[in-house]
N, C-alpha and C positions, 0 to 999 in steps of 0.2 A: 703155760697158762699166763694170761695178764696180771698184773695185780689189779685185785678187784677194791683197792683201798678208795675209789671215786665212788665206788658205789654211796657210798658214804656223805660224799661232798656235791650236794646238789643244791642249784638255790629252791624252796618249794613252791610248790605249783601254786597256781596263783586262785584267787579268791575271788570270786565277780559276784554280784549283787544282781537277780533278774526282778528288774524291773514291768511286770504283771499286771494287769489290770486286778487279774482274779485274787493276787497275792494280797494287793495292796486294800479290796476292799472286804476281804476276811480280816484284813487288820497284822498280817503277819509279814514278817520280814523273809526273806526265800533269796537263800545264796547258792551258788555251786562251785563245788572246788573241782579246779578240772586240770584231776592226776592224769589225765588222756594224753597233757600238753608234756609230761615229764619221759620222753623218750629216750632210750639207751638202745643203741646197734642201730642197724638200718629199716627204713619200713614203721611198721605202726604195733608190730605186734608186741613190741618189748616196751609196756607202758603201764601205765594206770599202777592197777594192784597185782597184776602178773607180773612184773617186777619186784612192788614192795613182799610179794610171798617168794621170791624166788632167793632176792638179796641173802638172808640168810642161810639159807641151802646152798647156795652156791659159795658162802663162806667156809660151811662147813665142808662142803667137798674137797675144799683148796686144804683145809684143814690135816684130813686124810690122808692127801696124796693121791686124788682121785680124780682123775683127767677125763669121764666118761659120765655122764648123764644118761639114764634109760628114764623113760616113762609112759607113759600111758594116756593113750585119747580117742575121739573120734576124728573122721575127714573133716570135719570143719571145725574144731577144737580152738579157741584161744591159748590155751594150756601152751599143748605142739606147737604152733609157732614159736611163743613165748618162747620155750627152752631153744627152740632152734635156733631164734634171734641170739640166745644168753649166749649157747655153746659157740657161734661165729663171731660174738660182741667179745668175749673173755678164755679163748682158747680151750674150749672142751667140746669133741668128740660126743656125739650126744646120740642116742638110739627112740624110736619112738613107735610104742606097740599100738597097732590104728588096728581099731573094731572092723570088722566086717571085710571084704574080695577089696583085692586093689581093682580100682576105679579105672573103665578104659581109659579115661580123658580126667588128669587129674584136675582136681579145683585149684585155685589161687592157693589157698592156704597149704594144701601139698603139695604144690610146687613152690611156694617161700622155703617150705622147711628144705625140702631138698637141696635149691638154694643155695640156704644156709650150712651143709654139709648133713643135718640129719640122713642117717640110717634108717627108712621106713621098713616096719616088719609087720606084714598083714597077717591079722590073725581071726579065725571062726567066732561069731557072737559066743558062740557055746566055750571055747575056747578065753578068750577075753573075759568074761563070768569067772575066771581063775585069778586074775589079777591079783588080788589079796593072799592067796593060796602058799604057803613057804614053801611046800614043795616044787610047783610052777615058777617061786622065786629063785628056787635052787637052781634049778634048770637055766632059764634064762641069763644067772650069772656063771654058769658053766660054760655056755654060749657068746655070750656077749660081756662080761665082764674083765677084771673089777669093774662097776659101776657104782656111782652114787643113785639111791633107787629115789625118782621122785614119785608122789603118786599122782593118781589121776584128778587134775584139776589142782594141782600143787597144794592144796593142804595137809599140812601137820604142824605142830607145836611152833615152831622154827617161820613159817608162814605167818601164824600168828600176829607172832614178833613182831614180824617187818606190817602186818597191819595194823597192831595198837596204836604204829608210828603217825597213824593216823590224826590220832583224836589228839596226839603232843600237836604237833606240827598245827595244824588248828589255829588248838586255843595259840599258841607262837602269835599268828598273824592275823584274828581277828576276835578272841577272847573266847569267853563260853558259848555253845549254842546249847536253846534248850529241846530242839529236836538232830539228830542224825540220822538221813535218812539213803538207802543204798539199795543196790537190785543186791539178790542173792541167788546163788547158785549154787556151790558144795556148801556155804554159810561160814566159810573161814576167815575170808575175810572180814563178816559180822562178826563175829566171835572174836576177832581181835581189836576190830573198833570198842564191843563193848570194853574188852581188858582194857586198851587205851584211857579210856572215858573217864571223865570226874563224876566223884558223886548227883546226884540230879540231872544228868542227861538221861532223854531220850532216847533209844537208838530204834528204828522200826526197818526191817528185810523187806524187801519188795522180790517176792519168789518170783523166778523165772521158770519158776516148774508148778507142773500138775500136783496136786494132792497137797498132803498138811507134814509129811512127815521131816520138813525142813526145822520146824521147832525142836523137836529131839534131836536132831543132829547138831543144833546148834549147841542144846543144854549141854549133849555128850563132849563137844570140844568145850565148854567153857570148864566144865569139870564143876568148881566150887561156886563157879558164877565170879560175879563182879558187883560188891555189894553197893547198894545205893543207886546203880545205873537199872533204868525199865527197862525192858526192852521185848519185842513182837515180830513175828515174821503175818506179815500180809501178803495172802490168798489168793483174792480173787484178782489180780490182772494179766494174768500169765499168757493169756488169749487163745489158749487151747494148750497151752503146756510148751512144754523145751523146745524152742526152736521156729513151733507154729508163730501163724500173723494172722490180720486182719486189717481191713481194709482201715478203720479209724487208727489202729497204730501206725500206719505207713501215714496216714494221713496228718496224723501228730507230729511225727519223727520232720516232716518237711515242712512245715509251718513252723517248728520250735526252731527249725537252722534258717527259716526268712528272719524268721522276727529277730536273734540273738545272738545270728552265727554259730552257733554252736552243735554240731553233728553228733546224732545219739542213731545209736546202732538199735538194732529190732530184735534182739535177744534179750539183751539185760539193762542198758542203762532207758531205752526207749519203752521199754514198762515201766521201769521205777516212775520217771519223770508223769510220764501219762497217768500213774495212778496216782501220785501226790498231788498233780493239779484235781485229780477227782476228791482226796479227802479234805485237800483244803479251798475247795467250792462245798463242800458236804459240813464243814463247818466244827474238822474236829480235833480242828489246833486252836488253843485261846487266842483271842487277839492280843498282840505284844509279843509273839514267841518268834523266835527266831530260829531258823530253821536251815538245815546245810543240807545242800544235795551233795552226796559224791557221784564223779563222773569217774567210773572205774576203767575206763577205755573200752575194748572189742572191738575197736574201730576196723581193726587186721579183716572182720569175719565180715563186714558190709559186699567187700567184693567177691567171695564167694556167693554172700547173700542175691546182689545184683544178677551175676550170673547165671547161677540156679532158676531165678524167678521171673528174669528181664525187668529189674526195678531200675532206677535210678537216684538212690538213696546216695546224700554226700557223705564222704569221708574225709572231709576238713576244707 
């Protein structure tokens, strides 16, 4: 294995200011930090926050003595990249259990990891539904083991971590804000921005999923919470749930890379953005507040996205 002591030493990502008509006549300030730019391995997939959740598992593996990464995803996963990029960036061996029949004609993102050296091991939805299961854990390290086990979508304790690193990093380079605002999806990386966070911030989820049950899952990882910090998971932009589109987000996503250069994927960070510029046209940030977009990457899933749909959505 490499030493992963760089992981460590990065200058950070950098802090841009979007200058808005709609921003600047609700009176608020609207910045975005764009961890998308902070890349490790080759490709797009080892960036944003799939990295800062990874950073510390992958110290801990080295920790171990554990040369082997397994985990868990779908065919177009940011996750599975992610690890494939880390296992080929830092020398591990890395397994990756994908939901559902191997694909005649794989997508981009199953053909990066493979790539990458990943182990694809296709397994039945019904099957996959065991992921959690010790006994199925047993199994699979009788099989494929030693492994360091990641889970699906890289959250645990250890992820956290590397996202608190967030809200330091921040305030470092441009002091307090009093909103942070981010797409969510397993909410771990929310959950550790809020840990991150100083008393009086904000922090608001922009789900990238159908339903409400992202609040709970959030409380569940914060455990005791994080006193002093708000914080909210918002609803309604999902645009039919995980994955789904519509035609104004695709239409967002490509006006927001005219005007700013800046490329938002149509899973997660091209909701959040779409639906902040909707709360603050709706009027429900005080004027004077200052306000942080994170851009957490997925940049990796556009070209699966493209292909699948025949778009031509940029990715940088």
């Amino acid at each position: 294995m490499h030493q992963l002591n760089h992981l460590f030493n990065h200058e950070p990502s950098p802090i841009e200011q979007i200058k808005a008509s709609w921003a600047e006549q609700a009176g608020v300030a609207l910045y975005i930090k764009r961890d998308e730019l902070l890349r490790m391995g080759s490709g797009l997939a080892l960036c944003g926050n799939k990295w800062r959740k990874l950073k510390y598992n992958l110290l801990a593996a080295e920790s171990q003595g554990l040369s082997r990464l397994l985990t868990f995803g779908g065919a177009y996963s940011n996750h599975i990249a992610a690890v494939a990029a880390a296992g080929q960036a830092f020398g591990f061996d890395t397994v990756g259990i994908i939901r559902g029949e191997q694909p005649e004609i794989l997508n981009p993102t199953l053909q990066m990891a493979i790539s990458c050296g990943m182990q694809l091991v296709y397994v039945s939805r019904a099957q996959y539904r065991l992921r959690h299961d010790a006994g199925w854990q047993e199994q699979l390290l009788r099989e494929y083991g030693p492994f360091y086990l990641l889970p699906e979508g890289g959250t645990n304790d250890l992820a956290l971590k590397g996202a608190a690193e967030l809200a330091r990093e921040t305030e470092q380079q441009q002091g307090s804000f009093d909103y942070y605002c981010l797409s969510a999806g397993t909410g771990g990386t929310m959950a550790g921005l809020i840990q991150g966070c100083a008393p009086g911030t904000t922090v608001l989820g922009f789900s990238a999923l159908k339903g409400s049950f992202l609040q709970k899952e959030v409380s569940k990882l914060l455990g005791e919470g994080q006193e002093g910090v708000a914080w909210e998971v918002i609803n309604h932009y999902h645009f039919g749930g995980y994955a789904k589109h519509q035609e104004p987000l695709l239409r967002y996503i490509r006006n927001f890379y005219q005007a700013y250069g800046i490329p938002l994927d149509p899973i997660y960070t091209g909701k959040m953005l779409y639906g902040l510029q909707q709360e603050i046209e709706q009027g429900r940030f005080p004027a004077g507040s200052r306000i942080l977009a994170l851009h957490t990457g997925g940049l990796q899933g556009i070209l699966g996205f493209n292909e699948r749909y025949g778009m031509d959505l940029p990715t940088a």
